[in-house]
MIDOSE-1310 file (N, C-alpha, C; in nm, 2 decimals, decimal comma, always signed):
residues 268
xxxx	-2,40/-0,88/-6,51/-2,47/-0,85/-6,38/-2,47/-0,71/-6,35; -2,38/-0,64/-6,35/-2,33/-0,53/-6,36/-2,41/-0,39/-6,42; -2,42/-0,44/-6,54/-2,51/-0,33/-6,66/-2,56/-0,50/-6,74; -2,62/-0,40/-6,79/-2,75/-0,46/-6,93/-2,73/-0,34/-7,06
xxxx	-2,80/-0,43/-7,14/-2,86/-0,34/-7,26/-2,91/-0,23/-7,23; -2,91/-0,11/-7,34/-3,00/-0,04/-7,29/-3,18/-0,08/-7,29; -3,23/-0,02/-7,18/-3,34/-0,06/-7,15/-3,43/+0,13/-7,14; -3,56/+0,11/-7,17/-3,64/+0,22/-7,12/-3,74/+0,21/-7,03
xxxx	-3,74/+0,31/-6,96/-3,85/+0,39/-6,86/-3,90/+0,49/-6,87; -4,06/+0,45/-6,86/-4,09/+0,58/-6,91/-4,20/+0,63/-6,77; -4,22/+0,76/-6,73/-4,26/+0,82/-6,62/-4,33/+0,91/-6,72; -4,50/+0,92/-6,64/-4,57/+1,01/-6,66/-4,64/+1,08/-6,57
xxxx	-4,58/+1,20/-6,49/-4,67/+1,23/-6,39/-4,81/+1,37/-6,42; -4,81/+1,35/-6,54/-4,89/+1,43/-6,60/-4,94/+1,39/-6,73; -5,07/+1,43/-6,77/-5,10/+1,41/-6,90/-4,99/+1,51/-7,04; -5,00/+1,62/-6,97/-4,84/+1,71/-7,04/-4,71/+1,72/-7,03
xxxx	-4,68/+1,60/-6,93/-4,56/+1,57/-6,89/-4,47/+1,42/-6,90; -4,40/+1,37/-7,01/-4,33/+1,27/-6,97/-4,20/+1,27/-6,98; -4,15/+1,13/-6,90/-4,00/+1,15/-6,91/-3,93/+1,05/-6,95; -3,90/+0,99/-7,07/-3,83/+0,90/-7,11/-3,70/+0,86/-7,05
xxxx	-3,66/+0,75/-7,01/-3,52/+0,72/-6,94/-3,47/+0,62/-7,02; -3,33/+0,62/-7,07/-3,30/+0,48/-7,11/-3,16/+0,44/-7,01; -3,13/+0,35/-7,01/-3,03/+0,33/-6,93/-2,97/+0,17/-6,91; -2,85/+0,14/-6,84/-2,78/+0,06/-6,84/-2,78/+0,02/-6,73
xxxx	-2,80/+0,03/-6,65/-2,85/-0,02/-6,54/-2,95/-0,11/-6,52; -2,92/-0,22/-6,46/-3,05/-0,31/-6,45/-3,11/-0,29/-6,31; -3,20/-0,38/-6,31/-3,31/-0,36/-6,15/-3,22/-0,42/-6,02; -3,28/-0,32/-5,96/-3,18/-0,33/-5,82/-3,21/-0,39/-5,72
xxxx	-3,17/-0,53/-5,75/-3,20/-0,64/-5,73/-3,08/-0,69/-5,57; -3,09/-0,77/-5,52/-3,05/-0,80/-5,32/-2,89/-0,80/-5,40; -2,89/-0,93/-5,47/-2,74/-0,93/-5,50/-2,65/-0,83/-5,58; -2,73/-0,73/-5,67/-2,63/-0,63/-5,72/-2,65/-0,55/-5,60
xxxx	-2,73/-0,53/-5,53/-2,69/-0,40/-5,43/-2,54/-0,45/-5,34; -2,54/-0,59/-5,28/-2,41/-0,60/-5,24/-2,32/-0,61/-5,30; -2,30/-0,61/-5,46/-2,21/-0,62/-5,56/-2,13/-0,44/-5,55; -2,25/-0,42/-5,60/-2,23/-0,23/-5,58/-2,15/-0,21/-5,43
xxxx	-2,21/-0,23/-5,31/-2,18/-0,19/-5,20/-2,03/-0,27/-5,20; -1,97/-0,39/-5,21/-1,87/-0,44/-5,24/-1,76/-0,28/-5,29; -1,82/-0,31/-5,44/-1,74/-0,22/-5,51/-1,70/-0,05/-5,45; -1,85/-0,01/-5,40/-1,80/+0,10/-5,32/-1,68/+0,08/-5,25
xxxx	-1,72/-0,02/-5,13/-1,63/+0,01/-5,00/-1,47/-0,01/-5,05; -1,44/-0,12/-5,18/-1,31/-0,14/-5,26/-1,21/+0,04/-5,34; -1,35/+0,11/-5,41/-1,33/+0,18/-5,40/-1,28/+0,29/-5,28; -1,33/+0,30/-5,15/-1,27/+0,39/-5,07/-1,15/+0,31/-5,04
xxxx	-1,12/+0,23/-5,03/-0,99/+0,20/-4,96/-0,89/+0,23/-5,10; -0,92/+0,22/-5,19/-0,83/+0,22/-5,30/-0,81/+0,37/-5,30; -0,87/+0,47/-5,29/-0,86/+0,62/-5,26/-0,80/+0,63/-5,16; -0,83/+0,60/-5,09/-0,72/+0,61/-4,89/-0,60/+0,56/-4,91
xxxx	-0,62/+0,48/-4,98/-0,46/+0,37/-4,99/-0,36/+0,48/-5,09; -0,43/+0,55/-5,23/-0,32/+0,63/-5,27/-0,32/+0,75/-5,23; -0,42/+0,83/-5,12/-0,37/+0,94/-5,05/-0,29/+0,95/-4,93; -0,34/+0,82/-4,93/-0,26/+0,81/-4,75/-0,07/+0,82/-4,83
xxxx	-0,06/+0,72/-4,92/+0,04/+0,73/-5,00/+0,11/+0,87/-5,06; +0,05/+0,94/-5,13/+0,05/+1,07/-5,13/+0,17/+1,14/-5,04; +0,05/+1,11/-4,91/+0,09/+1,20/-4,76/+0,21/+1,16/-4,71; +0,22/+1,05/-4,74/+0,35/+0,99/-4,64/+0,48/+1,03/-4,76
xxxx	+0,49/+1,02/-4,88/+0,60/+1,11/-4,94/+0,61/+1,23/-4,97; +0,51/+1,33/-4,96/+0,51/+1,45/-5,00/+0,51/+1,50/-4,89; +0,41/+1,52/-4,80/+0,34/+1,60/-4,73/+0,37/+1,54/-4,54; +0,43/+1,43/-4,52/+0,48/+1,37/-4,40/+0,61/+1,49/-4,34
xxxx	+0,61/+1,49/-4,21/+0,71/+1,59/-4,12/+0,74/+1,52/-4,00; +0,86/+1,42/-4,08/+0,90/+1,33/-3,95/+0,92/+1,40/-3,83; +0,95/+1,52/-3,78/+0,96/+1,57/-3,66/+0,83/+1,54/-3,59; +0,70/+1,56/-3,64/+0,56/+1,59/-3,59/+0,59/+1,46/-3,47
xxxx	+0,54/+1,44/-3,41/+0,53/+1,34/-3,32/+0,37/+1,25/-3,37; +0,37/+1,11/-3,33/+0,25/+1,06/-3,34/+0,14/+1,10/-3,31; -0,02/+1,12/-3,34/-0,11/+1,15/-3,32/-0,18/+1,05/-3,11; -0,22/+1,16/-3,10/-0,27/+1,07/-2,92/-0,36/+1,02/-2,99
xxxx	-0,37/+0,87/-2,89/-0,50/+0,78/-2,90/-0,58/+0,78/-2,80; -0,68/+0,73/-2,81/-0,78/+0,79/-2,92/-0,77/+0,88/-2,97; -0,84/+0,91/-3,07/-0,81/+1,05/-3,17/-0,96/+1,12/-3,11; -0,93/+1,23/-3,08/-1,04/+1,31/-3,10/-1,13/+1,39/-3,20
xxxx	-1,16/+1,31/-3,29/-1,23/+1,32/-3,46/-1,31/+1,44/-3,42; -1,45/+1,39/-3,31/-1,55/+1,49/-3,28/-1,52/+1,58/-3,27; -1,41/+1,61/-3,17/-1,33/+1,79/-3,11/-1,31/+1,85/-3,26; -1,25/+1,76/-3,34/-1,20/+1,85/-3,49/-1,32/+1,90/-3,55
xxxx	-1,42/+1,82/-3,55/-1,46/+1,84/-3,62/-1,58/+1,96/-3,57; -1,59/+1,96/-3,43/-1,68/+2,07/-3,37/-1,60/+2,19/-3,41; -1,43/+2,21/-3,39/-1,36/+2,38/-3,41/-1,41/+2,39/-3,55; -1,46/+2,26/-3,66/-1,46/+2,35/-3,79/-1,34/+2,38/-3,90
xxxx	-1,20/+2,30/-3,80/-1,12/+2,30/-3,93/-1,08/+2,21/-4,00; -1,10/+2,23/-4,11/-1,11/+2,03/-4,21/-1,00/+2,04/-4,23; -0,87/+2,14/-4,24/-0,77/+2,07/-4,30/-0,70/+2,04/-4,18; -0,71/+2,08/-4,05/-0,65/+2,00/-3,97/-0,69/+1,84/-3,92
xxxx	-0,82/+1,83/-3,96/-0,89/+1,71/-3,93/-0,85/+1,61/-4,03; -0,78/+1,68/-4,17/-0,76/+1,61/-4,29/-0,63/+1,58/-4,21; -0,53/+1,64/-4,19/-0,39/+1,64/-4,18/-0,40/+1,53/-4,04; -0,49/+1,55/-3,93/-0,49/+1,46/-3,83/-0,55/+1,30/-3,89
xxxx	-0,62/+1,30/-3,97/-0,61/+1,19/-4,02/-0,55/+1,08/-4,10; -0,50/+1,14/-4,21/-0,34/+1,10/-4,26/-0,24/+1,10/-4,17; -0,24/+1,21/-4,07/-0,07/+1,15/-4,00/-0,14/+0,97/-3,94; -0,24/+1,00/-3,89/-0,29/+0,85/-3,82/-0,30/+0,73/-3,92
xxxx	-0,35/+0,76/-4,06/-0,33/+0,65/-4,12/-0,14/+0,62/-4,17; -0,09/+0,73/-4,22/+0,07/+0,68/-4,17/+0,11/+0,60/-4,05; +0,08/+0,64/-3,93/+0,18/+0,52/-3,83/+0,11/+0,38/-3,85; -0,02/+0,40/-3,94/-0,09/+0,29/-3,89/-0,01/+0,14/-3,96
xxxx	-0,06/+0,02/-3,92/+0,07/-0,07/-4,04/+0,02/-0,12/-4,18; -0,11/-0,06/-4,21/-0,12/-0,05/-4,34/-0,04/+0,10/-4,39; -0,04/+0,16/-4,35/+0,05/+0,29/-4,38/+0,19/+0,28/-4,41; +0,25/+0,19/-4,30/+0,37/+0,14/-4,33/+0,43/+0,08/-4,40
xxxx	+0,27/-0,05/-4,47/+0,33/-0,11/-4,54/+0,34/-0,07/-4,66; +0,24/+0,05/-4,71/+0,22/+0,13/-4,87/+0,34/+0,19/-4,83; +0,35/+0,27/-4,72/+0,53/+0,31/-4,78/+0,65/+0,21/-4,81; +0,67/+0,15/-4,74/+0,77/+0,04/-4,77/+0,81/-0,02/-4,92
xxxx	+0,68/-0,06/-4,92/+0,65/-0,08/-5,10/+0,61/+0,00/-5,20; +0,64/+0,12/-5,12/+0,64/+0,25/-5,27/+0,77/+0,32/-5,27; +0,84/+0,22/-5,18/+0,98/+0,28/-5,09/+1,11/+0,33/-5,28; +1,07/+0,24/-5,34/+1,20/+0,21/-5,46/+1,14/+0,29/-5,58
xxxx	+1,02/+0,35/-5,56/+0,99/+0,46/-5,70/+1,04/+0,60/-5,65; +1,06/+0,65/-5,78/+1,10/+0,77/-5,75/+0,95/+0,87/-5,73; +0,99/+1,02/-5,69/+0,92/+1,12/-5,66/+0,81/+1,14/-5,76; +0,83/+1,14/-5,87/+0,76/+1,17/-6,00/+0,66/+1,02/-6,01
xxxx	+0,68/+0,91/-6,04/+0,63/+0,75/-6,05/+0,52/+0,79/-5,99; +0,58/+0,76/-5,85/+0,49/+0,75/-5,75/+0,36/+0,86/-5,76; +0,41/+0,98/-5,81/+0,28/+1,07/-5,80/+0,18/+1,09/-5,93; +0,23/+1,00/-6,06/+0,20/+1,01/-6,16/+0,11/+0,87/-6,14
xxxx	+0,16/+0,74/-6,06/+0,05/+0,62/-6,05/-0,03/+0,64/-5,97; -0,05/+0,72/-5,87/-0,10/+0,77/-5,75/-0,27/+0,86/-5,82; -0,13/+0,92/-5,89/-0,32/+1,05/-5,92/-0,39/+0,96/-6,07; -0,33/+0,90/-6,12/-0,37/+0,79/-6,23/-0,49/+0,72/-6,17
xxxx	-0,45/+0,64/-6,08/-0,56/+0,60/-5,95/-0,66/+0,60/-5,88; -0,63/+0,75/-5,84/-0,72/+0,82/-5,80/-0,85/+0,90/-5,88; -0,76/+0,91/-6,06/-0,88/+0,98/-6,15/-0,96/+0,83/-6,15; -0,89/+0,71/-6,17/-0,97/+0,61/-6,22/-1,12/+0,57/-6,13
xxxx	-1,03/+0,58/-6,01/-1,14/+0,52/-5,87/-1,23/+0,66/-5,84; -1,21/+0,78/-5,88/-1,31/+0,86/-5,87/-1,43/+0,89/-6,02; -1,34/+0,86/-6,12/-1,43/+0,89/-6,27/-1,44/+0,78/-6,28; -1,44/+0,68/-6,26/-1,53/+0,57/-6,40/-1,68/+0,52/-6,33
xxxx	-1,74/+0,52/-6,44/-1,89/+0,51/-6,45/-1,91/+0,40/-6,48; -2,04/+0,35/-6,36/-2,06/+0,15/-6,40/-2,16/+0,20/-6,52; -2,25/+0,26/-6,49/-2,37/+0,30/-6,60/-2,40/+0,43/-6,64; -2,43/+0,40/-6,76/-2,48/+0,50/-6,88/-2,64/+0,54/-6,84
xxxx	-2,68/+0,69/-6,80/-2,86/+0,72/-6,78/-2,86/+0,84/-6,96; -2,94/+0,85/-6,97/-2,99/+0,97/-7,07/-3,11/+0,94/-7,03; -3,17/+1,08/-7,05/-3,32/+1,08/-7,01/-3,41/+1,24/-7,14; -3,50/+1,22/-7,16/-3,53/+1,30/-7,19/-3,69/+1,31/-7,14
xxxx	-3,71/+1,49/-7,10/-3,82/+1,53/-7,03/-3,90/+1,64/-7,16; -4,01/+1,60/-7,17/-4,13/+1,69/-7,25/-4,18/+1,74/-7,18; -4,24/+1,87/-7,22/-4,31/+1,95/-7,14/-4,38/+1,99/-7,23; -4,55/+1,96/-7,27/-4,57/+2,05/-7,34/-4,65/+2,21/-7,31
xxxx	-4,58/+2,29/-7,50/-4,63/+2,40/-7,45/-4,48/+2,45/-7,40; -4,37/+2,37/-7,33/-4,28/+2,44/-7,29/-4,16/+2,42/-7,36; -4,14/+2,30/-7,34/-4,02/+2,24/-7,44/-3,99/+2,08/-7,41; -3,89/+2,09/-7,43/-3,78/+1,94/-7,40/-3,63/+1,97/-7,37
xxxx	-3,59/+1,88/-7,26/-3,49/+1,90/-7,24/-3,44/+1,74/-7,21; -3,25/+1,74/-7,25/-3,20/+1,65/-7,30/-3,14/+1,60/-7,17; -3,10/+1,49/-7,11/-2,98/+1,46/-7,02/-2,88/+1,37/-7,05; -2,77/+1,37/-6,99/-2,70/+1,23/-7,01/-2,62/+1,24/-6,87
xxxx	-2,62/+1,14/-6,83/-2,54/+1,09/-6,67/-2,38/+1,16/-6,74; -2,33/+1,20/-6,64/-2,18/+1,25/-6,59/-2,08/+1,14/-6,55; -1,96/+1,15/-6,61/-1,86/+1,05/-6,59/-1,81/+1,10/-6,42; -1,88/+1,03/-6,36/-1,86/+1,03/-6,19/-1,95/+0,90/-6,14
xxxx	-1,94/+0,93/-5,99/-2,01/+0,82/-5,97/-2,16/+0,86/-5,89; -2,23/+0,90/-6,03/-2,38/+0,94/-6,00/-2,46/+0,85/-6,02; -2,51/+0,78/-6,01/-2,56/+0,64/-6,12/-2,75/+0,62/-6,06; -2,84/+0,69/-6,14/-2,95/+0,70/-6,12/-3,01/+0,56/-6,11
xxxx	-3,04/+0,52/-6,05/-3,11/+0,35/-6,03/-3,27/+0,34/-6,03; -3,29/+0,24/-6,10/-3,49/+0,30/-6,10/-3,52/+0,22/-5,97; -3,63/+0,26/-5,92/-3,67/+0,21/-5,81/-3,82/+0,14/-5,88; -3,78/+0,07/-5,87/-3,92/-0,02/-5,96/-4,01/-0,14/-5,87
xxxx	-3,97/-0,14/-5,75/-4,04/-0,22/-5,63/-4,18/-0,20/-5,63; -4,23/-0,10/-5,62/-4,38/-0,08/-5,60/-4,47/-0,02/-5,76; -4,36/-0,04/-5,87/-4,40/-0,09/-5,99/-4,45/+0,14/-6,04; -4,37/+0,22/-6,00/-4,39/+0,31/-6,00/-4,30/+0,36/-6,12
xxxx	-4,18/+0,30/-6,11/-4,07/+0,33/-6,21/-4,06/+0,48/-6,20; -4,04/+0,53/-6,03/-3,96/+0,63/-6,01/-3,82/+0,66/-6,03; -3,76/+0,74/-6,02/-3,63/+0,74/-6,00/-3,56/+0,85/-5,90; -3,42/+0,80/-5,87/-3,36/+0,81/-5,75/-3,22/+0,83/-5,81
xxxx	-3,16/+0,99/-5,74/-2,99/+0,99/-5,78/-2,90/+0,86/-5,65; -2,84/+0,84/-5,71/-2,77/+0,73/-5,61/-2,63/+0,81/-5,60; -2,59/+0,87/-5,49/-2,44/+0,99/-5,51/-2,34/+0,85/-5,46; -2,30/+0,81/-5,53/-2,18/+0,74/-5,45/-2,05/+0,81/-5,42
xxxx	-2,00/+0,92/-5,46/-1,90/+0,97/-5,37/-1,91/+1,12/-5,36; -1,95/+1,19/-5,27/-1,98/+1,35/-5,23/-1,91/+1,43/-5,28; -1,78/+1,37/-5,30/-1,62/+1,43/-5,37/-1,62/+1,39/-5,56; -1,71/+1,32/-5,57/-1,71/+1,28/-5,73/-1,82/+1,31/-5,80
xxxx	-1,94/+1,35/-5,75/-1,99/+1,40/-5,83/-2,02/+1,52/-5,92; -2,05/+1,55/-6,03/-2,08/+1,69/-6,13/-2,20/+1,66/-6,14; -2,23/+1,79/-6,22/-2,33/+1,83/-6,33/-2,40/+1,72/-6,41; -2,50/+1,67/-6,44/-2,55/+1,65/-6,53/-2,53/+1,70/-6,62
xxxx	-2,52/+1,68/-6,77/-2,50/+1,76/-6,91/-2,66/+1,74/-6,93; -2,71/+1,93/-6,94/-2,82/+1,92/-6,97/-2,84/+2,00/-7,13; -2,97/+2,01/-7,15/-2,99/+2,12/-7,24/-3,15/+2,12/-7,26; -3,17/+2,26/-7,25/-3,33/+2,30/-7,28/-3,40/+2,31/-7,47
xxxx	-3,47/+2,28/-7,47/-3,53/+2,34/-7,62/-3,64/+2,38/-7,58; -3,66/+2,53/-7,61/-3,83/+2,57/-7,60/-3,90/+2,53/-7,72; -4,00/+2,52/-7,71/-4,09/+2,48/-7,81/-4,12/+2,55/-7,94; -4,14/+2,68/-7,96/-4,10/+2,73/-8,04/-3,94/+2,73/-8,13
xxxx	-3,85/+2,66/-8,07/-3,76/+2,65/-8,17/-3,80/+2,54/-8,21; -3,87/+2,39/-8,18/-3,84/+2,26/-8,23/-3,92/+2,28/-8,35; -3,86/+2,23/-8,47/-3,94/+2,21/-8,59/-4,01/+2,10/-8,61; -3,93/+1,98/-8,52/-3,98/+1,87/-8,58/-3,90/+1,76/-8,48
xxxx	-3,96/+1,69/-8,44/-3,87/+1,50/-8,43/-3,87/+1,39/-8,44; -3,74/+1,36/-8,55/-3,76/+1,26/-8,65/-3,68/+1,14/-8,62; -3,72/+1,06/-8,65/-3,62/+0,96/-8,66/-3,51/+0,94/-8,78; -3,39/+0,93/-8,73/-3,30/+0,92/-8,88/-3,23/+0,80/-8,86
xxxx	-3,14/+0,74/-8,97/-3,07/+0,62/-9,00/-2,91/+0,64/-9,04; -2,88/+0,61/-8,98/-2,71/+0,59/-9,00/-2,64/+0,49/-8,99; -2,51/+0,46/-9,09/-2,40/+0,36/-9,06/-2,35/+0,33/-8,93; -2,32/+0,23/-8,91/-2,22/+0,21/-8,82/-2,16/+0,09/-8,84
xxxx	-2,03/+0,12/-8,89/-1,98/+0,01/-8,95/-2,04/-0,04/-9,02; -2,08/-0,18/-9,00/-2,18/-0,25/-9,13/-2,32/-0,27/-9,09; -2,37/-0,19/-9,05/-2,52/-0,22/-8,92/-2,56/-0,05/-8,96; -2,70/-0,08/-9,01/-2,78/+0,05/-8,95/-2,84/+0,08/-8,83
xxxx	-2,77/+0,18/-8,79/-2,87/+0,25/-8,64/-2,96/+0,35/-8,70; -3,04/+0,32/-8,57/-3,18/+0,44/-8,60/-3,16/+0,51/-8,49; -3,19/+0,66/-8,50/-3,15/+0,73/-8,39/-3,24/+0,87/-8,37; -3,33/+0,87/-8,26/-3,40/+1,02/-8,24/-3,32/+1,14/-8,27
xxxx	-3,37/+1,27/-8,35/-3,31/+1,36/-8,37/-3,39/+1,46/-8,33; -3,41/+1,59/-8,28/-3,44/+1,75/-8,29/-3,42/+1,82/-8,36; -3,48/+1,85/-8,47/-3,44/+1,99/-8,53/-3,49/+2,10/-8,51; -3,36/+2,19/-8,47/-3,38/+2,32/-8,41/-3,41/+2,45/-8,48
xxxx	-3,48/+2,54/-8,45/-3,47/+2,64/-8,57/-3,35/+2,70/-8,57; -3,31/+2,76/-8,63/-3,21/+2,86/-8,69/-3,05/+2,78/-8,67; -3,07/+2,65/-8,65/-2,94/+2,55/-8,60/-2,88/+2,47/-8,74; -2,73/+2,48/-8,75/-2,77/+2,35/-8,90/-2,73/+2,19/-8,85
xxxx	-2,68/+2,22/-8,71/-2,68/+2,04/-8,71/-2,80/+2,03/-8,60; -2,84/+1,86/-8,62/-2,95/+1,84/-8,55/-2,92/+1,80/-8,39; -2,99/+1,78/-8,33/-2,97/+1,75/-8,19/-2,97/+1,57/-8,20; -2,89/+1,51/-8,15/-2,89/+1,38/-8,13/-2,97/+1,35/-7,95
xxxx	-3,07/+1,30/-7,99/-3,14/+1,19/-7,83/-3,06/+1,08/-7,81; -3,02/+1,10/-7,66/-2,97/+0,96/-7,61/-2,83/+0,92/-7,72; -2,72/+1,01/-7,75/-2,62/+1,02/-7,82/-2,52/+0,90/-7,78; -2,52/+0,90/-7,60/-2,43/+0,81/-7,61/-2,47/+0,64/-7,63
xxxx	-2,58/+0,58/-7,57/-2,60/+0,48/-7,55/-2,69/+0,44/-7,69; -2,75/+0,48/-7,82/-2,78/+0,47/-7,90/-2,88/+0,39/-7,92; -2,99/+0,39/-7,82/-3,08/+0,24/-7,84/-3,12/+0,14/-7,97; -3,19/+0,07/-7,97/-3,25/+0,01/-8,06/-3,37/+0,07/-8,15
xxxx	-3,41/+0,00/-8,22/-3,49/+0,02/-8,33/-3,61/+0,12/-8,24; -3,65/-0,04/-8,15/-3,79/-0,04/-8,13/-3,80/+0,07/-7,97; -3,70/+0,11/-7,91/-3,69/+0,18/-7,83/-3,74/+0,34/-7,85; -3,65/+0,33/-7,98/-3,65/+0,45/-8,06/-3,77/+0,51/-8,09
xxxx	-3,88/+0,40/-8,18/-3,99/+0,41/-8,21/-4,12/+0,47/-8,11; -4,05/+0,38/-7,96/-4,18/+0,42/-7,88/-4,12/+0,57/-7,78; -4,04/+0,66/-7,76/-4,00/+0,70/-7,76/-4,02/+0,86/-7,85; -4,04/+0,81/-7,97/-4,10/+0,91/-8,11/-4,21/+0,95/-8,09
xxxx	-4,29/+0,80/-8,09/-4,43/+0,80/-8,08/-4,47/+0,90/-7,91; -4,39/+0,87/-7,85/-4,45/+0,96/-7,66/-4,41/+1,06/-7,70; -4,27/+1,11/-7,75/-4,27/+1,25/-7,74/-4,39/+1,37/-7,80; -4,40/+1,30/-7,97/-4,49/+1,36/-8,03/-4,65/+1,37/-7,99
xxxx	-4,66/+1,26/-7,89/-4,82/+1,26/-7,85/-4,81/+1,34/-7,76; -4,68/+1,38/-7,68/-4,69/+1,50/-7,55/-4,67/+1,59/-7,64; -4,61/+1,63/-7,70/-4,58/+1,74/-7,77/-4,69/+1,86/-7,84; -4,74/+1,76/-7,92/-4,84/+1,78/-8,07/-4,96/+1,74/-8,04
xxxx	-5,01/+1,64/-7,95/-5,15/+1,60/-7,91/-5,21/+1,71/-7,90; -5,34/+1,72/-7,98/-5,46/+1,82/-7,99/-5,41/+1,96/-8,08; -5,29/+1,96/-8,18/-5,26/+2,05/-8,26/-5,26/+2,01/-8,41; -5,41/+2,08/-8,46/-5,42/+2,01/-8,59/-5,29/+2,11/-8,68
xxxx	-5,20/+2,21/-8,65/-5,14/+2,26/-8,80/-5,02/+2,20/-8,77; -5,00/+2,10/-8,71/-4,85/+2,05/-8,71/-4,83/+1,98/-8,78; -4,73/+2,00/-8,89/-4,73/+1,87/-9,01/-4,60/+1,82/-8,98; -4,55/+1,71/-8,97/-4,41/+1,63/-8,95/-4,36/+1,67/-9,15
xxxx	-4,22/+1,69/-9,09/-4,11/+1,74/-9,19/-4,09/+1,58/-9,25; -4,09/+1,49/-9,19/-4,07/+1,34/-9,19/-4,15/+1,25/-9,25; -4,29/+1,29/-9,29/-4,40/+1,16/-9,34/-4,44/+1,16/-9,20; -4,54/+1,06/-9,17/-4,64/+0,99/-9,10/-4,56/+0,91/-8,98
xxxx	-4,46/+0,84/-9,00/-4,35/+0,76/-8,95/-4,25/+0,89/-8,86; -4,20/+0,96/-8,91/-4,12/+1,13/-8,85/-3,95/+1,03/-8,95; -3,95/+0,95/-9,03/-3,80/+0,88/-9,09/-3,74/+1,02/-9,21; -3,67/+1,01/-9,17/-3,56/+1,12/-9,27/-3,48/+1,07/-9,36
xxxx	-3,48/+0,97/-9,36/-3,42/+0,86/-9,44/-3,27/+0,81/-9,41; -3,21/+0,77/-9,49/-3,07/+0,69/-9,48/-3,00/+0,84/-9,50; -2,92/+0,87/-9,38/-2,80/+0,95/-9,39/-2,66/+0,94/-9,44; -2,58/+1,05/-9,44/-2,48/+1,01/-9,55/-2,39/+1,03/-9,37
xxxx	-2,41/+1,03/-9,31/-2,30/+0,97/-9,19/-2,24/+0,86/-9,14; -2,14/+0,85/-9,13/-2,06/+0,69/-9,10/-2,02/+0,65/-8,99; -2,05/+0,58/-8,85/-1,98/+0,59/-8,76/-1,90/+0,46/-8,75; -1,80/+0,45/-8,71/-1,72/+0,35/-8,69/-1,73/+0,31/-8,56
């Protein structure tokens, strides 16, 4: 329910412009959005629960006196200082009796445990990725450039309601997201893009490649999620028609097909 196979989208907002998407993500459909939204909100509390933890053994000053109630969030946050607004909010989730009870019950680990399961937790509930995006953009005349989604919680969702098959960054945590891994090729380096064939284990994959001028390894498309055959195919076929449409001296290094044949690579 979660993820799917990989699947493609393809966007054309120009006759010289497309953008292949593959992705793991399925359509965003009433009950995955509450599934996701579930999981968000599980996620914050699982973050609060091991910082608040954090604060109460490291960073707590039994002298301090309790925080006044109501808290005045707004005031803090009008003077502009976040680490006091940080520090006013942790002492308040400490007295609180979920606070009491994560100390109590982290009461018997030592100093080290506790802060070694704590940030273990914290990498987990801020880096893990429900879904895999790569995308690749043609430009012709200009180039192609490569993407693959970032281990955070960025997770591009197609918006496919009004049958547009736009797309949308979805930030699920303001504190977790990075970069995209990108990469440009101008046009004048690409020699060529082929489809090649490799092992894996006992199964051939077929896999989009780039070859770059003056480079000796090739550029792998969509490296992590490795589509299928036929993904692959239509994908070759768009790039090359944005690419090469209306250029009679381009000869494919590959035959007719752009196949390079069976490679001597193995992946396990």
């Amino acid at each position: 329910m979660l993820t799917t196979a990989p699947h493609l989208y393809l966007r054309r907002p120009s006759p010289t412009t497309a953008e292949f998407t593959v992705t793991t993500c399925p359509p965003l459909t009433l009950p995955l959005r509450l599934c996701l939204l579930t999981i968000s909100l599980l996620r914050v509390a699982i973050f609060t629960a091991a910082t608040t933890t954090i604060y109460s053994r490291f960073f707590f000053d039994p002298s301090r006196p309790p925080p006044p109630i109501p808290i005045s969030l707004i005031d803090l946050l009008y003077q502009g200082d976040i680490l006091l607004l940080a520090s006013h909010l942790l002492q308040t989730l400490h007295f609180s009796p979920p606070g009491q009870f994560l100390a109590s019950i982290t009461q018997p680990l030592s100093n080290s445990a506790l802060a070694v399961v704590a940030s273990v937790i914290t990498y987990f509930t801020l880096c893990t990725q429900l879904h895999t995006t790569e995308s690749l953009l043609v430009l012709r005349g200009l180039g192609i450039q490569t993407s693959t989604s970032s281990s955070s919680f960025s997770s591009p969702i197609p918006n496919t309601s009004d049958g547009s098959n736009r797309w949308r960054g979805w930030k699920w945590w303001f504190w977790g997201t990075t970069p995209t891994k990108t990469r440009f090729i101008p046009t004048e380096k690409i020699r060529d893009v082929l489809i090649n064939e490799a092992f894996r284990g006992f199964e051939v994959r077929y896999y989009l490649i780039v070859i770059v001028e003056g480079e000796e390894d090739v550029v792998v498309v969509f490296p992590k999620l490795l589509p299928g055959r036929k993904i692959v195919e239509e994908v070759w076929r768009g790039v090359r028609g944005c690419l090469y449409e209306g250029d009679p001296n381009h000869q494919s290094l590959g035959g007719s097909w752009g196949q390079t044949g069976t490679s001597g690579r193995k992946d396990s």
